[in-house]
C-alpha positions in Angstrom: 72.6 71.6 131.5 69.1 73.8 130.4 67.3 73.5 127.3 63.9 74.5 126.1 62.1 73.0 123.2 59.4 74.2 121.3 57.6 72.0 118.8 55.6 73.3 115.5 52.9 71.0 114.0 52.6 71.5 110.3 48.8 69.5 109.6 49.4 66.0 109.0 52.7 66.2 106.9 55.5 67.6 109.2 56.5 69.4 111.9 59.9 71.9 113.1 61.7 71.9 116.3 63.5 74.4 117.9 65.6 73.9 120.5 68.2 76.4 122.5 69.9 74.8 125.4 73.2 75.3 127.9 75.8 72.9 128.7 78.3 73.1 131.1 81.0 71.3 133.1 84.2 71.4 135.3 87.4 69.1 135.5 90.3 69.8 137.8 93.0 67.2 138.4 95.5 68.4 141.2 98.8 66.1 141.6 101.0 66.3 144.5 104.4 64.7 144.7 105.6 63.6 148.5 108.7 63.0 149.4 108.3 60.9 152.7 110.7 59.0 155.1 109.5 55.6 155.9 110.3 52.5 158.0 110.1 48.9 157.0 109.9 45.9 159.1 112.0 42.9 158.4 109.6 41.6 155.1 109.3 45.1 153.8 105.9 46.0 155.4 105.7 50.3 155.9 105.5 50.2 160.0 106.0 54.5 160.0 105.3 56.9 156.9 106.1 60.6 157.3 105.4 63.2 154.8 108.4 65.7 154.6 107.8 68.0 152.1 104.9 68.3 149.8 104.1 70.1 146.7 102.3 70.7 143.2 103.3 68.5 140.8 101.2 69.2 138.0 97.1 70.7 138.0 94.6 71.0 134.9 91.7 73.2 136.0 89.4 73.8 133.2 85.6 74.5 132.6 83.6 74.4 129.4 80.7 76.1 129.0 78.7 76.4 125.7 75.5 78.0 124.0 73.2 76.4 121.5 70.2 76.4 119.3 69.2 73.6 117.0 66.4 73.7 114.5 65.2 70.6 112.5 62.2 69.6 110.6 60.4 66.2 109.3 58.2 66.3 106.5 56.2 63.6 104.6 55.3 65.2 101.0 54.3 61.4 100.1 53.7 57.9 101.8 56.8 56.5 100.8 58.9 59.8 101.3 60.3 61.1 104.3 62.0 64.1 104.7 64.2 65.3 107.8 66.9 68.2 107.7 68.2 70.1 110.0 71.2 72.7 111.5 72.8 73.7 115.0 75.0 76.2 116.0 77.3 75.9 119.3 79.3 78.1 120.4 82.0 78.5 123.4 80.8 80.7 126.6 83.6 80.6 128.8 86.3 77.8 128.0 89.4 78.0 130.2 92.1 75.8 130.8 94.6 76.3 133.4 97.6 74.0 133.4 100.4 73.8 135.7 103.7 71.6 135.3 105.9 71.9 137.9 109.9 71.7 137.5 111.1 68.4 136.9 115.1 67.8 137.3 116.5 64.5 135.8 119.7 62.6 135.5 120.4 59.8 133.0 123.1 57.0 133.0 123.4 56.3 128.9 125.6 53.7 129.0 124.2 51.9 132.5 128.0 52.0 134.1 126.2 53.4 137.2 127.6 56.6 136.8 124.8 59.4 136.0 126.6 61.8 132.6 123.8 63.6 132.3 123.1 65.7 135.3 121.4 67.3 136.4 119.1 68.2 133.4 116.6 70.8 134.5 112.9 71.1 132.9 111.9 74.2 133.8 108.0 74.4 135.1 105.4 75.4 132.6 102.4 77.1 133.0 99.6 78.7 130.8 96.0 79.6 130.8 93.9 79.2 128.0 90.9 81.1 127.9 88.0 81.6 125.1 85.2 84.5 125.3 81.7 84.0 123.8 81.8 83.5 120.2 85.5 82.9 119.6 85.3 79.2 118.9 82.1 77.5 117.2 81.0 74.0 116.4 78.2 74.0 113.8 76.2 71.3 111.4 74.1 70.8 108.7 72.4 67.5 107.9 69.5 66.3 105.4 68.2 62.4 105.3 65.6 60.9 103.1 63.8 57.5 104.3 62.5 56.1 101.2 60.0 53.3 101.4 61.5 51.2 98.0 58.6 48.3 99.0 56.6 47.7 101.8 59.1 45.5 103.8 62.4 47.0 101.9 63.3 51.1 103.0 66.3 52.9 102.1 67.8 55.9 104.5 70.3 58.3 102.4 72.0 61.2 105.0 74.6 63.5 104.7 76.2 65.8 107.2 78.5 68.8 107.6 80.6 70.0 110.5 82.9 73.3 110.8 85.1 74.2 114.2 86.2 77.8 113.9 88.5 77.5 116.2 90.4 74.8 113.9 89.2 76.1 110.7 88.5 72.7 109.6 85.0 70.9 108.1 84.0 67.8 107.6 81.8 65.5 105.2 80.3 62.7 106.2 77.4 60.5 104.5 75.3 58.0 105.7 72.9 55.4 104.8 70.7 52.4 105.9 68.8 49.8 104.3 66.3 47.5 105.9 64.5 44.9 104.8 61.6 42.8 107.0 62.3 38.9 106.5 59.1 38.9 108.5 56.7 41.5 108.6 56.1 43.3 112.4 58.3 40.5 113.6 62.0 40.3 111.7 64.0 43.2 110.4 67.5 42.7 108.6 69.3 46.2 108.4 72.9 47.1 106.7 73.9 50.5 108.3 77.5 52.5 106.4 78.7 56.1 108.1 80.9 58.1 108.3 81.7 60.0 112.1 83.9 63.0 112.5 84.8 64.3 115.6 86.7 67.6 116.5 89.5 66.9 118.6 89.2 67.3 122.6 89.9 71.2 123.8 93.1 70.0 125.9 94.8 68.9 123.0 94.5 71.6 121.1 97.1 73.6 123.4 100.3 73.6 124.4 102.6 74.5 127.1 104.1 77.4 125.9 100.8 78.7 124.2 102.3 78.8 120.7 98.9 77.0 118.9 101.1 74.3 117.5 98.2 72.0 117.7 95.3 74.8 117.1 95.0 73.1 113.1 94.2 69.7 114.4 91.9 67.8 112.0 88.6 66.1 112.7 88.8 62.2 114.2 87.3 59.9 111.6 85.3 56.9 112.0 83.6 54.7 109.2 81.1 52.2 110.7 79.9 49.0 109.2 76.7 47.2 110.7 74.9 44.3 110.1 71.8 44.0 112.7 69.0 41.7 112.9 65.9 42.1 115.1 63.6 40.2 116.0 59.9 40.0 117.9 59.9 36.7 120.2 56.9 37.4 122.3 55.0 40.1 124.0 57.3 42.8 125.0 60.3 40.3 124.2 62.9 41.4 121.8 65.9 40.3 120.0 68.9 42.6 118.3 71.8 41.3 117.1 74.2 43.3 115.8 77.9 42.8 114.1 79.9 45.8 112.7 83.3 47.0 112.2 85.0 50.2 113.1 88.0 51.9 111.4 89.3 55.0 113.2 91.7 57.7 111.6 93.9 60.8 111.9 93.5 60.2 115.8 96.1 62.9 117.7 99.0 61.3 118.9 101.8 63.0 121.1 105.4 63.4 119.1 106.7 62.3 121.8 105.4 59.3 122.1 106.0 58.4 118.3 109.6 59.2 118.7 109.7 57.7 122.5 112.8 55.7 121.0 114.8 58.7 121.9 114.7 59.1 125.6 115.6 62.8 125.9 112.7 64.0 123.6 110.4 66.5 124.9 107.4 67.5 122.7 104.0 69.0 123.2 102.8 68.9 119.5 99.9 66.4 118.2 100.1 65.0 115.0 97.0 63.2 113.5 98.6 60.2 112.3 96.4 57.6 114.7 94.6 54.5 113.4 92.5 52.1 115.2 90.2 49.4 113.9 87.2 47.6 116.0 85.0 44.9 115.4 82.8 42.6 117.2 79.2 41.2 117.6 76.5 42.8 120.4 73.6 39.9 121.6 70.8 42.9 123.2 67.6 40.8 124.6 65.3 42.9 126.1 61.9 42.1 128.3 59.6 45.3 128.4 57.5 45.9 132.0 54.0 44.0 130.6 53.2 41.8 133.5 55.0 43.6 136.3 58.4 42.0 135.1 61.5 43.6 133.1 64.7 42.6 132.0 67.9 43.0 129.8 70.6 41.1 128.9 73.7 42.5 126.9 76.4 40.6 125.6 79.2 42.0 124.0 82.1 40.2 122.2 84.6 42.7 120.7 88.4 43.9 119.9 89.9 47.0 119.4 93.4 47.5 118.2 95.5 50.4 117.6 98.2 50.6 114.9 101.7 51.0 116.6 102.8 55.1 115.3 106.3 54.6 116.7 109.1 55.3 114.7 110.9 52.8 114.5 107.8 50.8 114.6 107.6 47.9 117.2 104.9 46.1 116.5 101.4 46.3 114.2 99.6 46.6 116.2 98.7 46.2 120.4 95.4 46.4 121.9 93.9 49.8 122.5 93.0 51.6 125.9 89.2 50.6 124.8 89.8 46.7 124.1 87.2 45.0 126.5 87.1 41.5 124.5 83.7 40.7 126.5 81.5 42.4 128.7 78.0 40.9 130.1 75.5 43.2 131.1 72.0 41.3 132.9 69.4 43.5 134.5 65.8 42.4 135.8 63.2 43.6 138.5 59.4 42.4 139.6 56.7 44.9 140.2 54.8 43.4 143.6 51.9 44.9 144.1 49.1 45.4 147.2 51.9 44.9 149.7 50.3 47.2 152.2 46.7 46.4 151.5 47.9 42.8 153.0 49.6 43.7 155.6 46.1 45.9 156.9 44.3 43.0 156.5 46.8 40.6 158.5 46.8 39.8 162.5 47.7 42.8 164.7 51.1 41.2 165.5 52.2 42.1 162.0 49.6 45.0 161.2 51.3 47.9 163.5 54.6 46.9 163.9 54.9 47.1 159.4 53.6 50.1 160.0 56.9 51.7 160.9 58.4 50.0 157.5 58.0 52.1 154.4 56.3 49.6 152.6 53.7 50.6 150.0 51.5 48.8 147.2 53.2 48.8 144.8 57.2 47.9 145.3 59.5 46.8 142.9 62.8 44.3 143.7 66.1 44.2 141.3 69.4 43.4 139.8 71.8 44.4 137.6 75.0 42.3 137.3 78.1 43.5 135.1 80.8 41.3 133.7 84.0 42.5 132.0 87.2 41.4 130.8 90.6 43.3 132.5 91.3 46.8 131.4 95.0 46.4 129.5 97.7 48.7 130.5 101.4 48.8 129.7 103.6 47.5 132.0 106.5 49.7 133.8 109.8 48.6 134.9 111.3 50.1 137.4 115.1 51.3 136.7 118.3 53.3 138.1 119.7 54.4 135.1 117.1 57.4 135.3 117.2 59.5 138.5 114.6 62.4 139.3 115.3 65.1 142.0 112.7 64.1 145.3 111.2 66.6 147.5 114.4 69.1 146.1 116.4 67.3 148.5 118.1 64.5 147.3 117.9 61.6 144.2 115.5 58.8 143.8 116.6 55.6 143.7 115.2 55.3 139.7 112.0 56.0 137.6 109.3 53.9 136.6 109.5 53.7 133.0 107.0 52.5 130.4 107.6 49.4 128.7 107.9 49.1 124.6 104.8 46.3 125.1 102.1 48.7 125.3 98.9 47.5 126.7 100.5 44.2 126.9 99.4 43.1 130.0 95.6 43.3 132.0 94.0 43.9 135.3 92.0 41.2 136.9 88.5 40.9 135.3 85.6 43.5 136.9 82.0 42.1 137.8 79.9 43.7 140.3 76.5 42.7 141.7 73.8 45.1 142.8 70.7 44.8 144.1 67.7 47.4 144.8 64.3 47.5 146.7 62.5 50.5 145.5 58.6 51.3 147.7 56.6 54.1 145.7 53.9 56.2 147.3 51.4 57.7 145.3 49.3 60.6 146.4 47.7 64.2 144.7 49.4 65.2 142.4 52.4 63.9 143.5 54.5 61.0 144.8 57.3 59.7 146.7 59.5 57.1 146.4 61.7 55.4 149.0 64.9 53.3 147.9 67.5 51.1 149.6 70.3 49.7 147.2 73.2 47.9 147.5 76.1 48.3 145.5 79.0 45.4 145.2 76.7 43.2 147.4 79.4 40.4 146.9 82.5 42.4 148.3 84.6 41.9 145.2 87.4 43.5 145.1 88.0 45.2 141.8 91.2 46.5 140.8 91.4 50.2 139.9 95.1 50.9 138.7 98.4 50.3 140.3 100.2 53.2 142.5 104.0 52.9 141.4 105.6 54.5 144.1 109.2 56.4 143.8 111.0 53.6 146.2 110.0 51.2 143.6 107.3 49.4 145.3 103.9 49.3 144.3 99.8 49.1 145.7 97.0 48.1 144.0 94.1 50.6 144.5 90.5 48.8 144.4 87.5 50.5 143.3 84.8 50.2 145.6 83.8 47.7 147.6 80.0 46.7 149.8 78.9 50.0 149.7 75.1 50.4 150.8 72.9 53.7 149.8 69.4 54.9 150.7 67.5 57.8 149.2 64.2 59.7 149.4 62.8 60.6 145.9 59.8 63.2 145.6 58.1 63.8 142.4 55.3 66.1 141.3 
């Protein structure tokens, strides 16, 4: 990304902003399938693993790039009034997506007799590039907001916002407002916070195999948020928020196919916007600002997050979402030491010269950051034989992982990680350096990524990563 920002000063009362800037990014997923001959030892270890025959499976190359320019202005025609309003305009570069599906061929055993009636049944592969030119698909908003100062320790915010896709041909309303009141002046702040949040849906699902913009009238994601926060001043540089809100999330895409799942044979590519999700929960956020060479956070987050089931028939209310974390503990803290070097000249020769080959400096600075959080659910799979898929174009798999009606009814073990970091800064004219040694995962624990399900119906759990040191140079000017 690139921006530039320039900044008008109107006197005393206001000021505009102009700002033009460049985003871009890549994603490419490329999936192989294998079909390998192995060898087991007598309690099912793999003692040999050969890779036959490999090929594409499925790939999803795509890059987004977009142009902007935003212009806002704050004005302050009185002491209790202030005035902010402003527009943006983004627009689509280059935007390709390039998706591949290879050939999939399937048999089915309806009845479970052990004899396969429906084979084979041949998907054929699929395979479409999407691609959008400057100025064929724009994002663009409008906003105005009004802080009005009702008393000295009570002030009211009043907002509303409009958004437009192009692409979509669909808008969006969405007001806003605050009120917050000091229970104690410079020291306690009570605030009530109501929104609305629209979002356009992701590119990727607003294509479809065949490129026949089925899903090109997608409507906006809509979020209404409810906070109640309280913050308070406990000391120098020491701060309090608490915060508890609720969430409720509509017209969220969801695949036909999964809402009809209950017929096994379905194969759909169209979104409807028929998704609902609700979230609520209370945030603790204590926070220690860098006054006496000391800093510190600690987050605590207590929350749920629950989807309401779109299936038809419907199996449940609801089950817990892909975003349900019920707790996660965040605790960060580092000391400043300072005149580090300036000791060490002054100290014996035995430990004078030989620190001189250490990067120490005087001033250094020592941390942690620890992260707690509960198991990321996932539906469980069963694996069965009543579904068969074609291996390596060779011969038939012994069955099909298939996803269980409990979705998200299970959870991986809990994640928490401990890193530490020992940071030595050099200062010099005009510029400085900094020299860093961190390590990542200092404990070793082994936290589960996902599960491989493997076509022999045996599975591995993947870990994410493990000790895992890094050092870095850092040059400013």
């Amino acid at each position: 990304m690139a921006g530039l920002n320039w900044r008008s000063l109107w006197g005393k009362k206001g000021y505009g902003n102009v700002s033009v800037y460049a985003v871009g990014s890549r994603y490419d997923v490329d999936v192989y399938l294998d079909f390998v001959r192995q060898a087991r030892g007598p309690e099912g270890e793999v003692l040999s693993y050969d890779v036959l025959h490999t090929h594409t499976f499925y790939h999803n190359h795509s890059k987004e790039t977009y142009l902007a320019a935003k212009y806002e202005v704050f004005y302050q025609p009185h002491a209790r009034h202030e005035w902010s309003a402003g527009a943006q305009v983004q627009t689509a570069q280059d935007w390709v997506n390039d998706i591949y599906i290879a050939a999939d061929t399937t048999r089915y055993d309806l009845n479970r007799d052990g004899i396969h009636e429906t084979g084979p049944i041949l998907q054929p592969k699929a395979q479409f590039v999407k691609e959008i030119k400057l100025g064929e698909a724009s994002r663009y908003y409008l906003y105005a907001n009004e802080k009005f100062t009702v008393h000295p320790r009570l002030f009211l915010n009043l907002g509303v916002r409009y958004d437009h896709f192009t692409y979509t041909g669909r808008g969006a309303f969405s007001p806003r407002t605050s009120l917050s009141y000091q229970l104690v002046p410079a020291l306690t702040t009570l605030t009530l916070s109501l929104g609305r949040y629209p979002q356009t849906p992701p590119f990727p699902l607003l294509g479809d195999r065949l490129d026949r913009d089925i899903n090109r009238r997608l409507d906006y994601i809509y979020s209404d948020h409810a906070v109640v926060g309280l913050e308070h001043i406990l000391g120098e540089g020491l701060k309090l928020n608490a915060e508890v809100y609720y969430k409720h999330y509509r017209q969220i895409p969801v695949s036909e196919e999964y809402i009809y799942s209950a017929i096994d044979t379905l194969r759909s590519d169209r979104y409807l916007t028929i998704g609902k999700r609700r979230s609520y929960g209370l945030e603790f956020f204590l926070e220690q600002k860098q006054v006496h060479d000391f800093y510190g956070t600690l987050s605590v987050s207590l929350s749920k997050s629950l989807e309401t089931d779109p299936r038809v028939p419907q199996l449940v209310d609801h089950y817990a979402s892909e975003y349900d974390y019920p707790v996660i503990v965040t605790a960060l803290a580092g000391k400043v030491v300072r005149d580090v070097r300036k000791s060490l000249d002054k100290a014996p020769f035995f430990i004078k010269y030989p620190s001189v080959i250490l990067p120490l400096s005087n001033e250094m600075e020592i941390g942690f950051k620890y992260r707690y959080q509960s198991g990321r659910p996932y539906t469980p799979l069963a694996f069965v034989t009543w579904q068969q898929r074609r291996e390596g174009e060779i011969k038939w798999s012994r069955g099909s992982w298939v996803r269980s009606d409990d979705i998200n009814a299970a959870r991986y073990p809990a994640y928490h990680r401990l890193d530490i970091q020992w940071l030595s800064r050099f200062y010099f004219s005009g510029w400085n350096m900094n020299v860093y040694v961190a390590i990542q995962n200092v404990l070793n624990t082994k936290n589960v990524f996902f599960t491989n399900y493997r076509s022999d119906g045996s599975t591995e759990t993947i870990y994410q990563y493990a000790f895992f040191p890094v050092g870095g140079l850092e040059i400013e000017f």
